[in-house]
C-alpha positions in Angstrom: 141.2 14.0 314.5 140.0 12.1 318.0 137.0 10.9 318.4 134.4 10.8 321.9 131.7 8.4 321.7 128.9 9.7 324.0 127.4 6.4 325.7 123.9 6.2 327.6 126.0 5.9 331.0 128.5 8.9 330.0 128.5 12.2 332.3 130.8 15.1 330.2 131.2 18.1 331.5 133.0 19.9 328.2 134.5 23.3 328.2 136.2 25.6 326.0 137.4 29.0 325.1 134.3 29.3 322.8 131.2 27.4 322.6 128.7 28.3 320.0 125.1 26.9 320.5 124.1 28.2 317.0 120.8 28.8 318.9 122.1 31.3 321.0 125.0 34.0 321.2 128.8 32.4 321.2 129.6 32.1 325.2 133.1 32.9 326.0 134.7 30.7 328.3 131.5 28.3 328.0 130.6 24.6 328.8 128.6 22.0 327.8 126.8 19.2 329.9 125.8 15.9 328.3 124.0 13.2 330.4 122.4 9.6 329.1 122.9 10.6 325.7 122.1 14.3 325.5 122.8 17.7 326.1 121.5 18.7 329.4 122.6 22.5 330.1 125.0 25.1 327.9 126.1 27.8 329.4 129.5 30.2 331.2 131.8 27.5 333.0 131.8 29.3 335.7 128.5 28.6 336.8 127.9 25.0 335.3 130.7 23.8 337.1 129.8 24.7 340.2 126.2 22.6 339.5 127.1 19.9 337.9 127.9 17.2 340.2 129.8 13.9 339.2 130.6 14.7 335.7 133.7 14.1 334.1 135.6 17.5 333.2 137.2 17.4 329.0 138.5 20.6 329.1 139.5 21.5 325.4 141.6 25.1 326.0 141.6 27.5 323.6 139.2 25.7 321.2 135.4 26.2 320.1 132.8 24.0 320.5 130.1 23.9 318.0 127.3 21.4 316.3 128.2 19.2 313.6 127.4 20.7 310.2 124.9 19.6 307.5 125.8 19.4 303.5 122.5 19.5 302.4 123.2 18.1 299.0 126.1 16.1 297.8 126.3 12.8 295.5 129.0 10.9 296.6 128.8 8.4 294.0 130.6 10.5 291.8 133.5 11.1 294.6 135.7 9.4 292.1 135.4 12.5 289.7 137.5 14.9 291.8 140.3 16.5 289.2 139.0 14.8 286.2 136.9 17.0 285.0 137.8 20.6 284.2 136.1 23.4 285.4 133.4 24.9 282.6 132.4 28.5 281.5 129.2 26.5 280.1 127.1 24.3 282.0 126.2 21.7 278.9 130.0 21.5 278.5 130.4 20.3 281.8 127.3 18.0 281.6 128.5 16.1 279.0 131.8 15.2 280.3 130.2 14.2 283.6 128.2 11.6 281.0 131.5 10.8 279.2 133.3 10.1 282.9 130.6 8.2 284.4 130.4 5.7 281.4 133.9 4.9 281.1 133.8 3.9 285.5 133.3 1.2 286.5 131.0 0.3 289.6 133.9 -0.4 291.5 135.3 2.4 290.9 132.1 4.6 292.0 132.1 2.3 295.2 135.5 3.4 296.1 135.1 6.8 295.9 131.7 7.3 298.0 133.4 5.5 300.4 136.2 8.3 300.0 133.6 10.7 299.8 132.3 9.3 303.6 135.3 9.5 305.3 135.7 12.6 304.0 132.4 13.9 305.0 133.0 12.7 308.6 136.4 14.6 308.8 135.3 18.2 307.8 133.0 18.0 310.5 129.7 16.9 308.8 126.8 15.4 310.6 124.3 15.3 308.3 124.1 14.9 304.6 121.4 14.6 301.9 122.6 12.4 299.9 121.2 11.6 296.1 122.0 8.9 294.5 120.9 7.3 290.9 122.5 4.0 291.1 121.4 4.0 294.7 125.2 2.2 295.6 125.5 4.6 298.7 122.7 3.1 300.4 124.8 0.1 301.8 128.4 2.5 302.4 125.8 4.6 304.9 124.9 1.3 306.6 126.5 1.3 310.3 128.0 5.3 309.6 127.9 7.9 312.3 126.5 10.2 310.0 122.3 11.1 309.7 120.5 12.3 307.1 118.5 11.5 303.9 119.1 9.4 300.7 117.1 10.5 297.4 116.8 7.7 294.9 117.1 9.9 292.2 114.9 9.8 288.9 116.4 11.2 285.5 113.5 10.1 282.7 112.3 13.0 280.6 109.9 10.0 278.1 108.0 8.8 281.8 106.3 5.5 282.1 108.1 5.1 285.1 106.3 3.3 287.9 107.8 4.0 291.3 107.7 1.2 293.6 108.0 1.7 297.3 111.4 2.2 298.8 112.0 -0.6 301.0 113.6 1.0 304.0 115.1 -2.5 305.6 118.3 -2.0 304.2 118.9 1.3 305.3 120.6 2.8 308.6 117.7 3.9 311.3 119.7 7.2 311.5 118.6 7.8 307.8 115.4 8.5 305.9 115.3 7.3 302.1 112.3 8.7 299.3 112.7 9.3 295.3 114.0 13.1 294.0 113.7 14.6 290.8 116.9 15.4 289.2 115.5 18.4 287.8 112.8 19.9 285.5 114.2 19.9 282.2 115.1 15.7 283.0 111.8 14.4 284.4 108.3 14.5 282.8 105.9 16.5 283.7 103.3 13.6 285.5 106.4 12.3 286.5 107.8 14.7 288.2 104.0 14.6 290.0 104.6 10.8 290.7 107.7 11.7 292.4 106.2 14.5 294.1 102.7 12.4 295.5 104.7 9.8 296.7 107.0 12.2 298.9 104.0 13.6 300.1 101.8 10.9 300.9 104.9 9.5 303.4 105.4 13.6 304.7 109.0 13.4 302.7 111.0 15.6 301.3 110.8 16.6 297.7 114.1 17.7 296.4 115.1 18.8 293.0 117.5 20.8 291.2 116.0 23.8 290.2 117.1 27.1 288.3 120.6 26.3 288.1 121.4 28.0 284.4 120.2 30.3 281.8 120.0 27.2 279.2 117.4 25.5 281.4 115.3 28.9 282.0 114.8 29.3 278.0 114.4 25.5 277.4 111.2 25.8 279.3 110.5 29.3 278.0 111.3 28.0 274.4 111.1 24.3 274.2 114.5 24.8 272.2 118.5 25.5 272.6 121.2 23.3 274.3 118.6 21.1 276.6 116.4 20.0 274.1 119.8 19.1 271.6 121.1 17.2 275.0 118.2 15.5 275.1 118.2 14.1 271.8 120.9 13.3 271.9 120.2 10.9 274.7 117.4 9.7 273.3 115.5 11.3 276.0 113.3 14.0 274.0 109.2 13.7 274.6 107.7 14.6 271.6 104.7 14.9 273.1 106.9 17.7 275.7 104.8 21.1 275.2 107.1 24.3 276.6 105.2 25.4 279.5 106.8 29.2 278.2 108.0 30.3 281.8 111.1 29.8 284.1 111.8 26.9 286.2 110.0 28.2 289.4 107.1 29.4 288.3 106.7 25.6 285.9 107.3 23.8 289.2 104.0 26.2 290.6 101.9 25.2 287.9 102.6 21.5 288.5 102.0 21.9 292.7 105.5 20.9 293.2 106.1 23.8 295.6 105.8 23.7 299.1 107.5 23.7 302.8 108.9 19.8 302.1 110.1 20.6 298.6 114.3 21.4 298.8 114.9 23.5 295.4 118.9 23.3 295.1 120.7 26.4 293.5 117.9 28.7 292.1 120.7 31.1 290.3 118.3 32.1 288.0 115.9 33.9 289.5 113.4 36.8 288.3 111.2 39.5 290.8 108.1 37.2 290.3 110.1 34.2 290.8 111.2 35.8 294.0 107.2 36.2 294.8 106.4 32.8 293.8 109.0 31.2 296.3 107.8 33.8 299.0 104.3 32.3 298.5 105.0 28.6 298.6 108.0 28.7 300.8 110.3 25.9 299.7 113.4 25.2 301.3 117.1 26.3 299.6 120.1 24.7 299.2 122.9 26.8 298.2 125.8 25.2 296.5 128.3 28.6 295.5 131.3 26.6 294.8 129.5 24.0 292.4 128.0 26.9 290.6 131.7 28.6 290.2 132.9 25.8 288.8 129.7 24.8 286.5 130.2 28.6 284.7 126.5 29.6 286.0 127.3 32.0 288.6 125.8 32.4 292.5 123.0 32.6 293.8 121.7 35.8 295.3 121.9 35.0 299.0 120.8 38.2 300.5 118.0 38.3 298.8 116.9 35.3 299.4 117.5 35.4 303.4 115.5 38.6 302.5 112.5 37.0 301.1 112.4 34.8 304.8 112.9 31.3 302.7 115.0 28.7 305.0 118.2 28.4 303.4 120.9 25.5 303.5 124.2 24.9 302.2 125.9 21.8 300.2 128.9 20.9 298.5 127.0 19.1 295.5 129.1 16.5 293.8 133.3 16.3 293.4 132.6 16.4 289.7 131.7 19.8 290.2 134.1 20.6 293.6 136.9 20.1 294.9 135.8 19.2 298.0 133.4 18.1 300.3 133.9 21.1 303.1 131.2 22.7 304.2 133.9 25.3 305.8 135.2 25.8 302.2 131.0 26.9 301.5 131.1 29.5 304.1 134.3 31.1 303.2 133.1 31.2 299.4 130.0 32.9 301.0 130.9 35.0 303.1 133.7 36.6 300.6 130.8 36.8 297.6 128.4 38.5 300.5 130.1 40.1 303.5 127.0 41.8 304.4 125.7 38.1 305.4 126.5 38.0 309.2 128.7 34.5 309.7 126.3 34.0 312.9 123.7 33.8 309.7 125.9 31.3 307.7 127.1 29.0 310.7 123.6 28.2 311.2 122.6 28.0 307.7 125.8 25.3 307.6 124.1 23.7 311.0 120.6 24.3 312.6 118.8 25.3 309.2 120.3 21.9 307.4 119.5 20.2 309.8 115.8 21.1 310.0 115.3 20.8 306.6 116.0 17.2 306.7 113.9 16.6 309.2 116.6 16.4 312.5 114.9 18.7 315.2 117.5 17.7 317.7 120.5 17.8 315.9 122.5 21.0 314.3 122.4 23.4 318.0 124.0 23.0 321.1 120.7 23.1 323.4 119.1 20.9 326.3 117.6 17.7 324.5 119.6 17.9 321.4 122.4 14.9 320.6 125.6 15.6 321.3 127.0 15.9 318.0 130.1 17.6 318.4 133.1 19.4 316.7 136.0 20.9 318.6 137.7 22.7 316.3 141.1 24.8 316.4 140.7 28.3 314.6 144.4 28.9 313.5 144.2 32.7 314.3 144.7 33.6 317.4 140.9 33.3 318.9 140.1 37.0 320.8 137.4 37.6 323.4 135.2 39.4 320.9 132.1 37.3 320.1 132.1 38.7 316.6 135.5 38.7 315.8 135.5 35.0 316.9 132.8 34.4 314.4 134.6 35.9 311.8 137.9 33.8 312.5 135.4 30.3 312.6 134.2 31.4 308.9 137.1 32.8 307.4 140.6 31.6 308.9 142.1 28.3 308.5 140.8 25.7 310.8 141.0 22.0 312.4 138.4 20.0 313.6 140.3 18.4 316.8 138.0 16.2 318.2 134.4 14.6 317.1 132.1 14.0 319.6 129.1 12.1 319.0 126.8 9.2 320.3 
């Protein structure tokens, strides 16, 4: 894979068989203009190249253009997990020997694979990650990277009594944004996971969590009992003081005023009719994560439903010690074979403009006048026809290579 920095001085004209602006229809035989750092004009070559004046011509042939893609959530501090932990049936069997793995690895170890998991993330094409992180080793390895997005300091503390102090942000690339996240509601205390969710709100952050991701966690908080509360225990994490609130994961996260348009639920699986109301109410964002939920035994998410309800809807690769890879194109094929009646114009910008929103990026995930030029050229190994759909289908489905990366 090349690389193009775009430089404030830089005039580009790009063109290629395909560009696809995410915010618009795919434009056969289209270009792309990018002056003093941005995107000035998309549109047919034909006509930009007759008005643009002074720019240099990067003609890329029978390729597509498109916007870098977001993984909304990933934690590449467990990058070093890839292979070594077998695919489960049951989601507490796979828990526990992500616990085992991590305490036998050493730091150094979980330093070398996030910055695996970077390089990585910058070949398949990614712009933008949300990244979550407990031991909060990743903040330094994003120092100085191409890449944008957020880090979530993550908290796992069912007892509470944890005071959060304020983030200091010195440390931390301009290009990202860094706040606290809950791991999840059966792992954080109730005023805690209010702490956590007051001080992403005071600074207009976002609030992300895991939520609804298997049927154990739905009748812990129905119950108060069964594999989560042994788990628990076992870690000498159980509140006895912990009274079930006796309803599923989305409705508990309602009664606490955890729900709204900044809070990023990631994998809701489980989900009921009134859960479905619920999340129509408060509109929270989604992160779907299909090939994390294969391998964690807990099933997928119902997409169309979801798009259904209206709820803005993302896509990540969560961690390689549930994946075996960090491809957002390896997402979109899992998707779009599970739920064909999803349009991959749909998916491509729930992979790009959607992701990118949630996090915050307004001027990142499209190809349109005042966004960045973050880039991918990428070569669909089918034969690429004229048919804008067809096209679509081949970016989703067939195998691909992303050629060039252009970005400033």
């Amino acid at each position: 894979m090349k690389e193009i920095q775009v430089l404030p001085y830089h005039h580009f004209l790009l063109r290629a068989k395909w560009v696809v602006p995410v915010a618009l229809p795919p434009i056969l035989d289209g270009a792309v203009e990018i002056r003093e750092g941005r995107i000035v004009r998309v549109g047919e070559f034909s006509t930009l190249s007759k008005e643009t004046v002074g720019a240099k011509l990067i003609d890329f042939e029978e390729a597509v253009i498109l916007p870098c893609l977001t993984n909304l959530h990933t934690h590449l501090e467990l990058s070093s997990f890839r292979f070594r932990i077998k695919p489960s049936e049951n989601f507490i069997t796979w828990v526990k020997q992500v616990i085992k793995l991590k305490e036998e690895t050493t730091l150094i170890e979980l330093k070398e694979g996030a910055k695996l998991g970077i390089s990585e993330l910058w070949k398949e094409g990614i712009g933008l990650v949300g990244e979550v992180t407990n031991s909060g080793l990743t903040l330094d390895l994003l120092k100085g990277s191409p890449l944008y997005g957020y880090v979530f300091r993550e908290i796992i503390n069912f007892k509470g009594g944890v005071k959060l102090q304020p983030l200091d942000k010195q440390d931390l690339d301009s290009r990202f944004k860094l706040t606290y996240s809950a791991h999840a509601p059966y792992t954080v205390s109730p005023l805690l996971l209010q702490a956590i969710k007051a001080y992403t709100r005071k600074r207009n952050q976002v609030f992300c969590i895991h939520c609804a991701e298997f049927k154990e966690e739905v009748e812990f908080l129905k119950t108060g009992d069964g594999p989560v509360k042994h788990l628990l225990e076992e870690r000498n994490q159980w509140n006895e003081s912990f009274s079930p609130p006796g309803i599923s994961p989305v409705k508990y996260l309602a009664s606490l005023n955890l729900l709204d348009e900044k809070t990023l639920l990631v994998h809701v699986v489980q989900l009921d009719e009134e859960d479905l109301e619920v999340l129509k109410t408060y509109k929270p964002k989604v992160c779907v994560c299909p090939r994390s939920n294969l391998f964690t035994g807990v099933g997928l998410p119902n997409l169309p439903l979801l798009l259904k309800s209206g709820l803005e809807i993302g896509i990540g690769t969560d961690s390689l010690a549930s994946n075996t890879s960090l491809s957002i194109w390896e997402e979109l094929k899992t998707l779009y074979s599970a739920f064909p009646e999803v349009s991959p114009e749909i998916l491509l910008q729930m992979a790009t403009l959607t992701g990118a929103k949630i996090l915050g990026y307004e001027n990142l995930g499209a190809i349109a006048p005042g966004y960045l030029p973050n880039l991918l050229v990428v070569e669909v190994l089918d034969y690429l026809i004229d048919d804008p759909q067809e096209t679509m289908v081949s970016l989703i489905n067939s195998n691909k290579e992303v050629k060039y990366r252009i970005y400033g």
